[in-house]
DOVEXPA-86706 format. One record per residue (C-alpha): residue in one letter; x negated, y, z negated; residue number from 1. Coordinates in nm, 2 decimals, decimal comma. Layout:
<rs>
r resn=A&xx=X&yy=Y&zz=Z&resi=NUM
...
</rs>
This chain:
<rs>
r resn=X&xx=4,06&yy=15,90&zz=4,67&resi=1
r resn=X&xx=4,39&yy=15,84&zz=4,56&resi=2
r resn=X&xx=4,28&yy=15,49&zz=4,39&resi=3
r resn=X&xx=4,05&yy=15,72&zz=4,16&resi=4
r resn=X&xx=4,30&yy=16,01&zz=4,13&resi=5
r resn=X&xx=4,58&yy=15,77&zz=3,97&resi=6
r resn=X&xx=4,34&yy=15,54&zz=3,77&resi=7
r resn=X&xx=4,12&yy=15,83&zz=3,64&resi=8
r resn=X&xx=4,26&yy=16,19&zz=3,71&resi=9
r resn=X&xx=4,61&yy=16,11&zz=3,61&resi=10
r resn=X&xx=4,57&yy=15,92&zz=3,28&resi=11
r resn=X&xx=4,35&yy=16,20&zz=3,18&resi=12
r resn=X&xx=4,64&yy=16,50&zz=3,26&resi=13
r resn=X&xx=4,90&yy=16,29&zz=3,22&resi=14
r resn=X&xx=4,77&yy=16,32&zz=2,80&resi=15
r resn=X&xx=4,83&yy=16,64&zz=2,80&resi=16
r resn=X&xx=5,16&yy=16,80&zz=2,75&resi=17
r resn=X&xx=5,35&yy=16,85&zz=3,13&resi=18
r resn=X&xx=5,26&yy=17,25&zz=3,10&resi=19
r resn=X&xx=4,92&yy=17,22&zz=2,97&resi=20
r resn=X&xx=4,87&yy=17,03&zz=3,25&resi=21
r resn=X&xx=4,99&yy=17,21&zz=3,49&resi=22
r resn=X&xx=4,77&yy=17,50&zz=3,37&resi=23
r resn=X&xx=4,49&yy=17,27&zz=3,40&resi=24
r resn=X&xx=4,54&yy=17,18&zz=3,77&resi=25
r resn=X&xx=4,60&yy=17,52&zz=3,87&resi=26
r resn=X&xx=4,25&yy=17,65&zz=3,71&resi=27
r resn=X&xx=4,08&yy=17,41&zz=3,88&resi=28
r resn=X&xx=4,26&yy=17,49&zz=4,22&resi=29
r resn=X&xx=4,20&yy=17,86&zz=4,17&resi=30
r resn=X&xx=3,83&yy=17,73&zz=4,12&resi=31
r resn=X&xx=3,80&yy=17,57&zz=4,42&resi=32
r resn=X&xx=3,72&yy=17,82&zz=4,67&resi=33
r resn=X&xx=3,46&yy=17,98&zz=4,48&resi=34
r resn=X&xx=3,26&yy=17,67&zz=4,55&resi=35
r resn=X&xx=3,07&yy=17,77&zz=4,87&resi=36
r resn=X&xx=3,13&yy=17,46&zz=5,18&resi=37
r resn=X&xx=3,40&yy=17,31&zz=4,89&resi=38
r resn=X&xx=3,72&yy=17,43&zz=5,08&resi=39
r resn=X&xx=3,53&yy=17,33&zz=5,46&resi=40
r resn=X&xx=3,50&yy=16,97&zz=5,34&resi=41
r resn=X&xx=3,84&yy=16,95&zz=5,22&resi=42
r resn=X&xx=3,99&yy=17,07&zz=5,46&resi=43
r resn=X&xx=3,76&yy=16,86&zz=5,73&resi=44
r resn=X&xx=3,89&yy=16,53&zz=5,55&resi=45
r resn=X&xx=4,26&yy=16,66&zz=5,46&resi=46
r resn=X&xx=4,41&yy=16,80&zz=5,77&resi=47
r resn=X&xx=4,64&yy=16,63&zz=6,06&resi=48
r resn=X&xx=4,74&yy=16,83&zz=6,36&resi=49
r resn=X&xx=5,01&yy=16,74&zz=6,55&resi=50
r resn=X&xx=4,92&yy=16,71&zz=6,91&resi=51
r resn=X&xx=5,16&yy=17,00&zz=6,96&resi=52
r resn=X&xx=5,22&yy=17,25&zz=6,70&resi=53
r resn=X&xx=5,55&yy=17,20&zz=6,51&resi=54
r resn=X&xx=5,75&yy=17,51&zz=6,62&resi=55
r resn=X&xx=5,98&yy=17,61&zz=6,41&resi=56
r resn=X&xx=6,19&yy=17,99&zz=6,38&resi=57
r resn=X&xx=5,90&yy=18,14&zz=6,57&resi=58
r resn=X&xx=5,64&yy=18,01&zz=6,37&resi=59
r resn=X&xx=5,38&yy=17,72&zz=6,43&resi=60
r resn=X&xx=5,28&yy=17,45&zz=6,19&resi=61
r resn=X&xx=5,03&yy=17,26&zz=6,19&resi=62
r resn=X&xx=5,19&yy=16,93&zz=6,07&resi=63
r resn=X&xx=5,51&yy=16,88&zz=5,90&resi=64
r resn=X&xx=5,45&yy=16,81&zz=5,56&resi=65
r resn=X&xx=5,48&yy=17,18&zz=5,30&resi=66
r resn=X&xx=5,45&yy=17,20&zz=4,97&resi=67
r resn=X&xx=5,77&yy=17,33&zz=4,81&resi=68
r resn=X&xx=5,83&yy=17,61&zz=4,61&resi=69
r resn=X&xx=5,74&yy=17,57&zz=4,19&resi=70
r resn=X&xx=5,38&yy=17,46&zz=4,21&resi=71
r resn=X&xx=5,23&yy=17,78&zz=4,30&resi=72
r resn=X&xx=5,49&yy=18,04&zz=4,13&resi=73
r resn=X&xx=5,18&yy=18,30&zz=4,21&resi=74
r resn=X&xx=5,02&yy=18,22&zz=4,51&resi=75
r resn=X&xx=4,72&yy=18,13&zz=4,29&resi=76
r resn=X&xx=4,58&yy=17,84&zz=4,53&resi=77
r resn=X&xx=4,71&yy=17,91&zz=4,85&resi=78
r resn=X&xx=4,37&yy=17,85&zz=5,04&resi=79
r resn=X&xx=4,32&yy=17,54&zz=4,88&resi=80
r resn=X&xx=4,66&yy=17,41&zz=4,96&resi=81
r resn=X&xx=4,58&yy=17,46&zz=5,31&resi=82
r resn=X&xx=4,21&yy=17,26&zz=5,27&resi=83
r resn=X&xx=4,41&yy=16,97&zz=5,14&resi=84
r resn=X&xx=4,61&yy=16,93&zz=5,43&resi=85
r resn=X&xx=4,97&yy=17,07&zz=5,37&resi=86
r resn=X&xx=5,08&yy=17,23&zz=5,70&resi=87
r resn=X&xx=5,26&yy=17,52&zz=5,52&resi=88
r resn=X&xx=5,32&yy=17,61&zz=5,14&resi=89
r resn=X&xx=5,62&yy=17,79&zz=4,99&resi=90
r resn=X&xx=5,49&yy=18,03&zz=4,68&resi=91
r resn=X&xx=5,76&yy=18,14&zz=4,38&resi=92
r resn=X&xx=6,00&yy=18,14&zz=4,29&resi=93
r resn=X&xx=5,94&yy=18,51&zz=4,25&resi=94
r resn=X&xx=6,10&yy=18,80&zz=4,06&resi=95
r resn=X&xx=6,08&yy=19,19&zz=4,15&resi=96
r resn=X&xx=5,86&yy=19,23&zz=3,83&resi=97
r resn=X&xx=5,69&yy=18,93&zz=3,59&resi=98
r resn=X&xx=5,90&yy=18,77&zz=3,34&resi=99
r resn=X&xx=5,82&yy=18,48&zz=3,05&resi=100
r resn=X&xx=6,11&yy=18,22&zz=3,18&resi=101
r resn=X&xx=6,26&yy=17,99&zz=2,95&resi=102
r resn=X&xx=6,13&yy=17,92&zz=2,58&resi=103
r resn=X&xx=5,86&yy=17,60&zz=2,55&resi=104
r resn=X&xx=5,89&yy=17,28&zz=2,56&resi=105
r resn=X&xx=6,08&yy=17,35&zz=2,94&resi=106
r resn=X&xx=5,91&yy=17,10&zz=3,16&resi=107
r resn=X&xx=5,93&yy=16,70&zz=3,11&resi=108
r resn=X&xx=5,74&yy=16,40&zz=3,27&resi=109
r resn=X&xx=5,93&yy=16,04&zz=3,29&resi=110
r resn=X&xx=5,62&yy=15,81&zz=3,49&resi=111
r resn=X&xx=5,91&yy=15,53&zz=3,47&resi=112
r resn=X&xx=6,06&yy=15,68&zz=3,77&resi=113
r resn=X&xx=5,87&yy=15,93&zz=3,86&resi=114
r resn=X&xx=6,03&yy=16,19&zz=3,82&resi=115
r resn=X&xx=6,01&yy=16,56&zz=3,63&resi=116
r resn=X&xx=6,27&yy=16,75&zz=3,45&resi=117
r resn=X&xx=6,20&yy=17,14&zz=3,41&resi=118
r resn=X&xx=6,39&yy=17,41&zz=3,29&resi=119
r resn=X&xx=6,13&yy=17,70&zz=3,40&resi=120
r resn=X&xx=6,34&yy=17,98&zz=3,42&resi=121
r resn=X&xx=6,16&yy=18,20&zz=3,72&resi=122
r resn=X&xx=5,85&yy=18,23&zz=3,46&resi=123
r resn=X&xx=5,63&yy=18,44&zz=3,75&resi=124
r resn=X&xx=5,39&yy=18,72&zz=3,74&resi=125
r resn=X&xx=5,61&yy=18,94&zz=3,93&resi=126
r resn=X&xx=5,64&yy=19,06&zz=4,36&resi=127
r resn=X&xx=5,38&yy=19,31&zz=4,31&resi=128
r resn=X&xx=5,09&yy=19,11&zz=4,13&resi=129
r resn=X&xx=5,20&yy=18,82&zz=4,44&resi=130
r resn=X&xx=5,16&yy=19,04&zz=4,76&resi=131
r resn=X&xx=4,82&yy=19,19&zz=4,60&resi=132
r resn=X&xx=4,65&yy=18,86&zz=4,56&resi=133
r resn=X&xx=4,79&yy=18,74&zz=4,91&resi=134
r resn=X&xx=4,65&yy=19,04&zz=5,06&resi=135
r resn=X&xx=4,32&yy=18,93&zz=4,90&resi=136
r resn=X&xx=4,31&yy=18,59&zz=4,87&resi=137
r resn=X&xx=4,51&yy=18,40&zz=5,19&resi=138
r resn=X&xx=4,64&yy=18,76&zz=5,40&resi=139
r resn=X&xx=4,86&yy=18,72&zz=5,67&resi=140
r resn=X&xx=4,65&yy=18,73&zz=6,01&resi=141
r resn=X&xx=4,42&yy=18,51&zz=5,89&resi=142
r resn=X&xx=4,60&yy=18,17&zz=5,77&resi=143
r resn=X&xx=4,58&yy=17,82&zz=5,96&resi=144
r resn=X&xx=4,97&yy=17,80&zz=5,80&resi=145
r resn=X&xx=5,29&yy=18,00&zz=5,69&resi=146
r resn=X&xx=5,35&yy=18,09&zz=5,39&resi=147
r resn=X&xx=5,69&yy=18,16&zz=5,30&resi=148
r resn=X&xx=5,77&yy=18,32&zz=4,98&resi=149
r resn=X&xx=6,09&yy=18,19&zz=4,77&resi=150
r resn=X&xx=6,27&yy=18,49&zz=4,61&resi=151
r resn=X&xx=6,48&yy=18,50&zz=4,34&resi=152
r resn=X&xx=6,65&yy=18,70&zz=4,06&resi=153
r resn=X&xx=6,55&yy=18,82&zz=3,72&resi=154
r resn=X&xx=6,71&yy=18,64&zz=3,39&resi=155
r resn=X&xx=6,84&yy=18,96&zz=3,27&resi=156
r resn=X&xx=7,00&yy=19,12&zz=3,58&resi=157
r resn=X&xx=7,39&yy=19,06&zz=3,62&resi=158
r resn=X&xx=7,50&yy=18,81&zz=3,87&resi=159
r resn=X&xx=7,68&yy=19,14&zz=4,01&resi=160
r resn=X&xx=7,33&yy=19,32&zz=4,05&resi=161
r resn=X&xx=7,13&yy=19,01&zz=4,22&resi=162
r resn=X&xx=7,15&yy=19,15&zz=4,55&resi=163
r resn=X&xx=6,88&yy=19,40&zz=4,41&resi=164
r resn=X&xx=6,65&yy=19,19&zz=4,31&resi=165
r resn=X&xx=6,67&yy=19,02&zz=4,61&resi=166
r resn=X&xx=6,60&yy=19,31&zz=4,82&resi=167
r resn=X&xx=6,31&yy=19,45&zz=4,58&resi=168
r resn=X&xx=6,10&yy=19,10&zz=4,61&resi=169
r resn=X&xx=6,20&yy=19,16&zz=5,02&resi=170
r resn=X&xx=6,05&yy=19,49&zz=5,05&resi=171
r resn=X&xx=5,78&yy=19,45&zz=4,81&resi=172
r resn=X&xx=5,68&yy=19,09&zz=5,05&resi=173
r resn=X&xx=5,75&yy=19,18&zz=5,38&resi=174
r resn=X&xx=5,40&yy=19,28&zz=5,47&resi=175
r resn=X&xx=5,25&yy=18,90&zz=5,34&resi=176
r resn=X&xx=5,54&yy=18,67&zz=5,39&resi=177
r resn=X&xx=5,53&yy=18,44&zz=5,70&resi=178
r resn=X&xx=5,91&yy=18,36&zz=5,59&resi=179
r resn=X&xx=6,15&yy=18,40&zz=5,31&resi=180
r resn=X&xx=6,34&yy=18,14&zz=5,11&resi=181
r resn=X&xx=6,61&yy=18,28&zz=4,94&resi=182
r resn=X&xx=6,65&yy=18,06&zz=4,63&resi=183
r resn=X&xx=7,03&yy=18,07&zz=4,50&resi=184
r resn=X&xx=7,02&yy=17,69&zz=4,36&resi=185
r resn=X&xx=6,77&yy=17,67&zz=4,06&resi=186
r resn=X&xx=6,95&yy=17,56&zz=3,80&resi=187
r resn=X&xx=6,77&yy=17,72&zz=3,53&resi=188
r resn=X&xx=6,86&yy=18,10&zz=3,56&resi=189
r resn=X&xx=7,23&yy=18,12&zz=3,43&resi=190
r resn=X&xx=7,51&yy=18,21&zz=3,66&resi=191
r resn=X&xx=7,20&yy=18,18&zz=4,00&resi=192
r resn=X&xx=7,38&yy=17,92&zz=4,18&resi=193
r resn=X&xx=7,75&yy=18,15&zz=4,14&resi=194
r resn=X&xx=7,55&yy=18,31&zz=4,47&resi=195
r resn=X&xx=7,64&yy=18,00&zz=4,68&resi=196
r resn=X&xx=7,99&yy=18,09&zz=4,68&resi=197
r resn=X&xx=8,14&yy=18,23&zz=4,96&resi=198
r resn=X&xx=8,19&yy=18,60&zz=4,82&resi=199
r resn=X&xx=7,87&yy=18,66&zz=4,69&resi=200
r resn=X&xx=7,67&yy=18,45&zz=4,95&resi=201
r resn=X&xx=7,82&yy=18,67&zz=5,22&resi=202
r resn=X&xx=7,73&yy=19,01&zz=4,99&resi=203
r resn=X&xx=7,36&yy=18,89&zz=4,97&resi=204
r resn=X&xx=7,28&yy=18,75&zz=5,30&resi=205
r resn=X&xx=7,43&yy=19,03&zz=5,52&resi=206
r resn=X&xx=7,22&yy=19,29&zz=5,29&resi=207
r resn=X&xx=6,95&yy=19,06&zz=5,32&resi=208
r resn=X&xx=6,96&yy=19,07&zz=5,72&resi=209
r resn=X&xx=7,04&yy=19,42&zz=5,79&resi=210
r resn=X&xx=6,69&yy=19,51&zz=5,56&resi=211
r resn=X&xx=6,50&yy=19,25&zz=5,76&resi=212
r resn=X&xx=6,63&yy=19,41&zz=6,03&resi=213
r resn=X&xx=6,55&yy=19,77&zz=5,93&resi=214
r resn=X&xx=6,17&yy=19,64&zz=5,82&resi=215
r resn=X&xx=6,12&yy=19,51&zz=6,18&resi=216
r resn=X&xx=6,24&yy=19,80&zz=6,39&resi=217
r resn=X&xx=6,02&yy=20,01&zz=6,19&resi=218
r resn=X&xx=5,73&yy=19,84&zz=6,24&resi=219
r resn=X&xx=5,79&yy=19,74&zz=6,58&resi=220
r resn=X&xx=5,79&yy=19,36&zz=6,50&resi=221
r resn=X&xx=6,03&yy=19,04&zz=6,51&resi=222
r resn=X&xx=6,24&yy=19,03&zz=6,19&resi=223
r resn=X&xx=6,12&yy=18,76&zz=5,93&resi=224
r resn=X&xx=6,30&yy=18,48&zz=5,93&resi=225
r resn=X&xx=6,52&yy=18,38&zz=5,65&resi=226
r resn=X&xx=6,61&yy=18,06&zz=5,49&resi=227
r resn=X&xx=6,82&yy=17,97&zz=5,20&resi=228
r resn=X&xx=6,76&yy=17,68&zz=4,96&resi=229
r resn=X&xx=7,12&yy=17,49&zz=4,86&resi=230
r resn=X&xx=7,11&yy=17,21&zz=4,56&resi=231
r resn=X&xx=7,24&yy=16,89&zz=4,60&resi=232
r resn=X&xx=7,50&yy=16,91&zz=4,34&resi=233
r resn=X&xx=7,76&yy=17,08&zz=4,59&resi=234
r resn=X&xx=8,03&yy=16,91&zz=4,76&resi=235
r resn=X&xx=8,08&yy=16,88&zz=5,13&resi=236
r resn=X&xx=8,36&yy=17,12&zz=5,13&resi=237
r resn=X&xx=8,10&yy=17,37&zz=4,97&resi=238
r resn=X&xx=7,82&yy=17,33&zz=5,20&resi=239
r resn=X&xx=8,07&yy=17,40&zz=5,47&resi=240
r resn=X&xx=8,09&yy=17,72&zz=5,31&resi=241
r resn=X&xx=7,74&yy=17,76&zz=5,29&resi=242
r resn=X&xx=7,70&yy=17,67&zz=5,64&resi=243
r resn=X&xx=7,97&yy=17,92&zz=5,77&resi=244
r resn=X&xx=7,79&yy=18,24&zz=5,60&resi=245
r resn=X&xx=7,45&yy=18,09&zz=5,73&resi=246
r resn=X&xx=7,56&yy=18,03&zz=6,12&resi=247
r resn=X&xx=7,72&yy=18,41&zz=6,09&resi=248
r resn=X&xx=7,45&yy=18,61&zz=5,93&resi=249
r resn=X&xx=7,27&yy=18,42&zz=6,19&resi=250
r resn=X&xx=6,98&yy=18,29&zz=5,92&resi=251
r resn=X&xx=6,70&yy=18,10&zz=6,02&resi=252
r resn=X&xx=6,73&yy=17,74&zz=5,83&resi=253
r resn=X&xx=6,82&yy=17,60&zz=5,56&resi=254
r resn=X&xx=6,62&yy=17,44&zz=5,26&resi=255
r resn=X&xx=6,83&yy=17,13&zz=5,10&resi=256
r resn=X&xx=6,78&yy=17,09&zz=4,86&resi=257
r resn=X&xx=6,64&yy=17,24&zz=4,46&resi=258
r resn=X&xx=6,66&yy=16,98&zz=4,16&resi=259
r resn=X&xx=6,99&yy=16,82&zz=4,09&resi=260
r resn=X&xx=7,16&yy=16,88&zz=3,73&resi=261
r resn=X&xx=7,34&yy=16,48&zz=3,77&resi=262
r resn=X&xx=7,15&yy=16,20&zz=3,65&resi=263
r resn=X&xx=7,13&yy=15,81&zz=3,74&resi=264
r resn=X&xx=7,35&yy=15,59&zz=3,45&resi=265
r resn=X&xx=7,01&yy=15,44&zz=3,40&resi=266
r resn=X&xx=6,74&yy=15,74&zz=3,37&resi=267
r resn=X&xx=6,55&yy=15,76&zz=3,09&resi=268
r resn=X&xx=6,59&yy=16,11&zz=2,95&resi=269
r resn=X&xx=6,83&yy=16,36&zz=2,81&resi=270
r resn=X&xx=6,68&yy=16,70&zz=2,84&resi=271
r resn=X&xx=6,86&yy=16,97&zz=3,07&resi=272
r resn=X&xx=6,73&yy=17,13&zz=3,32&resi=273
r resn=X&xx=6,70&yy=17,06&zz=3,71&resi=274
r resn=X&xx=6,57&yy=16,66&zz=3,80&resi=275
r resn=X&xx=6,31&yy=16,65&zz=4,09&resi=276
r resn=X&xx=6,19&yy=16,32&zz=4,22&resi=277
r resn=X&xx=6,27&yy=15,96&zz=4,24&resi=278
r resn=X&xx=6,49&yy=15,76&zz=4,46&resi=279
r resn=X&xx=6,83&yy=15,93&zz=4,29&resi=280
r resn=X&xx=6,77&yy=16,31&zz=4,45&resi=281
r resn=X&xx=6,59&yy=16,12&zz=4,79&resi=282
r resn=X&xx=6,95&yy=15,97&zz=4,88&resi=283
r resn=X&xx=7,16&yy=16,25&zz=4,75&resi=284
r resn=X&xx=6,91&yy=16,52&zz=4,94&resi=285
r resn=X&xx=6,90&yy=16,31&zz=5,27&resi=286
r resn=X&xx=7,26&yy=16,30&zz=5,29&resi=287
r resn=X&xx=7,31&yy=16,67&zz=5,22&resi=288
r resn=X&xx=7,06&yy=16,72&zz=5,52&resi=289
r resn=X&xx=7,26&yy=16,45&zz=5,76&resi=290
r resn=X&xx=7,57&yy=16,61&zz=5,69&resi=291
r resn=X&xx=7,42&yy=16,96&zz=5,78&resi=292
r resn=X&xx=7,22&yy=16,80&zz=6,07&resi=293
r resn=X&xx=7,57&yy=16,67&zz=6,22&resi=294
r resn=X&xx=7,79&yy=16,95&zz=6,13&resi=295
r resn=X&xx=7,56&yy=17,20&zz=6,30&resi=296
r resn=X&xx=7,48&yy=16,98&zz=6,58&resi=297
r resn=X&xx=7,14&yy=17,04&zz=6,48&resi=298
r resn=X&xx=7,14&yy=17,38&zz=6,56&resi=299
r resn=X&xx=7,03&yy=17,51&zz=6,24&resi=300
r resn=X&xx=6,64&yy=17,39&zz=6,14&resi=301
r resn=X&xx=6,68&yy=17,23&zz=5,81&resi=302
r resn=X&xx=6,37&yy=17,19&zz=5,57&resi=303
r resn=X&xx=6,39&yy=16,86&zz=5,33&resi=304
r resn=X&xx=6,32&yy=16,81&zz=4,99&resi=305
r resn=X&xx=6,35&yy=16,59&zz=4,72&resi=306
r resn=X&xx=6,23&yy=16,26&zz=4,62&resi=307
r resn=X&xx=5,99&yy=16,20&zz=4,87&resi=308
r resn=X&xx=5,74&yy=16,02&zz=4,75&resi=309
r resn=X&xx=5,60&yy=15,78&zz=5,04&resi=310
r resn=X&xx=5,55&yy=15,77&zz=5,42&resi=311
r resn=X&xx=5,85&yy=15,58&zz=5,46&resi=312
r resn=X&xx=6,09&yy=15,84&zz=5,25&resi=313
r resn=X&xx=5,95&yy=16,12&zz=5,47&resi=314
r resn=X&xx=6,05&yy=15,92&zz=5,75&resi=315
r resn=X&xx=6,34&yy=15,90&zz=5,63&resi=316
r resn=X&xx=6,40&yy=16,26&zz=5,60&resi=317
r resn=X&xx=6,33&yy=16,37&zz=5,95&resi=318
r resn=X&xx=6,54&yy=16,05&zz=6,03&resi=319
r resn=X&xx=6,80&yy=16,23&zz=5,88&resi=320
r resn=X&xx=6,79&yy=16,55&zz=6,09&resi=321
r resn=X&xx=6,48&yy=16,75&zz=5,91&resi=322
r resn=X&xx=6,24&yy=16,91&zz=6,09&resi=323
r resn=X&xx=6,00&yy=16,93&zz=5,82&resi=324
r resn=X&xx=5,92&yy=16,81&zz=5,48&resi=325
r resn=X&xx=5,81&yy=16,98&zz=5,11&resi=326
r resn=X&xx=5,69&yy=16,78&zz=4,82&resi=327
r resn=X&xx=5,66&yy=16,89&zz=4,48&resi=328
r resn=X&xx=5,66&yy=16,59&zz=4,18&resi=329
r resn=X&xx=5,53&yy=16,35&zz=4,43&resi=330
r resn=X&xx=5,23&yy=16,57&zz=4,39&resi=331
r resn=X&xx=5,18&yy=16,52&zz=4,04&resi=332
r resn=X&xx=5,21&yy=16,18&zz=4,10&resi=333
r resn=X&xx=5,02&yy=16,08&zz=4,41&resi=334
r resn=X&xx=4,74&yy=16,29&zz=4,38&resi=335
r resn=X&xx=4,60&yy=16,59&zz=4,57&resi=336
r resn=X&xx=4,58&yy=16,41&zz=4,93&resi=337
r resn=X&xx=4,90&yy=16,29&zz=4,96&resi=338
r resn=X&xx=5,01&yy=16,57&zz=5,19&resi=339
r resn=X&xx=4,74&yy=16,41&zz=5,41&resi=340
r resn=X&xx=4,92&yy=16,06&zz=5,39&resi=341
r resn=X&xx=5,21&yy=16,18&zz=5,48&resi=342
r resn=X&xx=5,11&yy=16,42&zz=5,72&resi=343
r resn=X&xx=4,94&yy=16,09&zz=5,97&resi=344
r resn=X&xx=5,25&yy=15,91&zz=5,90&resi=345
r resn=X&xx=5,49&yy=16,19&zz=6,04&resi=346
r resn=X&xx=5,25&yy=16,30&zz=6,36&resi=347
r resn=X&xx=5,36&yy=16,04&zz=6,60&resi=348
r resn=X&xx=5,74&yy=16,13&zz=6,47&resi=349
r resn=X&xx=5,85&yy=16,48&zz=6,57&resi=350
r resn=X&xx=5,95&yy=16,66&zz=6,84&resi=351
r resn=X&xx=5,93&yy=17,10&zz=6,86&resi=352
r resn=X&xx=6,20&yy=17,31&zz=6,77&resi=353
r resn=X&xx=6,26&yy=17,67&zz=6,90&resi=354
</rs>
């Protein structure tokens, strides 16, 4: 199947312009469930369990492969994401209410090295229009995986105001999320990744907790847990600061890492915006997660991401001290069952977390 996806699918989408064709794969994924016995099969072929669950922050996962936040903004094509073998699926990034994101042309293909450029800019349909079709389409209570839902800030709120947002996409999602990502690393929303620093990371995750907190007590339940996505472009010294504010606000895990704005002397392109794939962000976003991995003596579950484009990088990745795995450009260019490739090469691999 992935022969015929990367001799005849992909030529085909890759003729269209990056967003076009994005659009086009997401109809047809929306499509797919309305085909009666389409989503069974898929799923029959598609899925690896690990002989044990992977457990991780109190929730189980089916295998350690997820696919990471920017493919399905909307939670559009959550069921189907689950048929085709991911063993959990992070939707957003989302905003309290819809916005446009950047102006067009914002999203860039180079096959050379497979790898993606976008400058997005949040475009979402807001936290309201998310929770309704989660609630309709994949709700909570009734999924063979978590979802976790990746939160984020409008373009037009001041850096000062984020916390906010934040806490409106919380309180609007707490009903449908499995777990939330809080996304302070995207390149594309102007001033977003001041919210790693110290001061403002400390402002935004202790609101973030105490409301977690507040949701679970009055609902009688465990609080969610929280995880924060970091981009590779920081230093050690900063992700020491990162770390500190984490292990104290007592957060779940740690996502490492978003699209880099560096770029190889020898890629191909000079657009702006974040890079996602290719062996450049694999090295830089497996040693972000080694150096987390030993500074925490692996007391904080770390998610990886970036560049992992075959069995052996996702190896290489839990190698490194993740516990699980998200893809996102190796999706465009592997095909729809790649989850299921890696997913059999990681089962013999991993041990449970707590």
């Amino acid at each position: 199947m992935g022969v015929c996806y990367e001799n005849v699918v992909r030529p085909l989408l890759f003729r269209m312009e990056p967003e076009e064709a994005h659009a086009m794969g997401s109809r047809l994924l929306r499509l797919a469930p309305k085909v009666p016995g389409l989503c069974s099969l898929l799923r029959a072929y598609s899925l690896v369990r690990e002989d044990r669950p992977v457990k991780l922050f109190g929730l189980e996962f089916p295998n350690r492969v997820g696919l990471a936040a920017g493919m399905d903004k909307d939670a559009e094509f959550t069921r189907v994401v689950e048929a085709l073998g991911f063993g959990h699926a992070e939707v957003g990034t989302v905003t309290p209410k819809g916005q446009p994101g950047n102006p067009q042309p914002r999203l860039f293909r180079y096959p050379e090295t497979e790898t993606i450029v976008n400058r997005m800019g949040f475009n979402n349909h807001g936290a309201e229009a998310m929770v309704q079709r989660l609630a309709v389409e994949y709700p909570k209570g009734k999924r063979r995986m978590p979802i976790g839902v990746n939160i984020g800030k409008a373009k037009e709120t001041p850096i000062e105001n984020a916390v906010d947002d934040y806490l409106a996409c919380f309180r609007l999602l707490a009903d449908q999320a499995d777990y939330f990502t809080i996304n302070i690393s995207s390149p594309n929303t102007e001033g977003l990744r001041t919210l790693q620093s110290k001061a403002y990371l400390e402002e935004l995750l202790s609101a973030l907790r105490n409301e977690n907190c507040r949701f679970a007590k009055r609902l009688g339940r465990d609080p969610h847990p929280m995880l924060v996505k970091i981009a590779p472009d920081l230093s050690f010294s900063e992700i020491d600061a990162v770390l500190e504010v984490l292990l104290a606000a007592e957060y779940s895990g740690i996502i490492a890492t978003n699209t880099t704005i560096t770029r190889p002397e020898s890629f191909p392109g000079n657009e702006s915006g974040g890079l996602s794939g290719g062996s450049y962000l694999a090295k830089r976003s497996r040693e972000v997660v080694n150096y987390m991995h030993l500074a925490t003596n692996s007391r904080l579950p770390i998610i990886g991401v970036g560049g992992i484009n075959s069995p052996e990088a996702a190896g290489a990745m839990i190698d490194a001290g993740a516990s699980l795995v998200q893809i996102y450009t190796a999706w465009i260019y592997k095909g729809p069952f790649f989850a299921r490739a890696l997913a059999r090469a990681l089962k013999s691999q991993g041990e449970d977390w707590i």
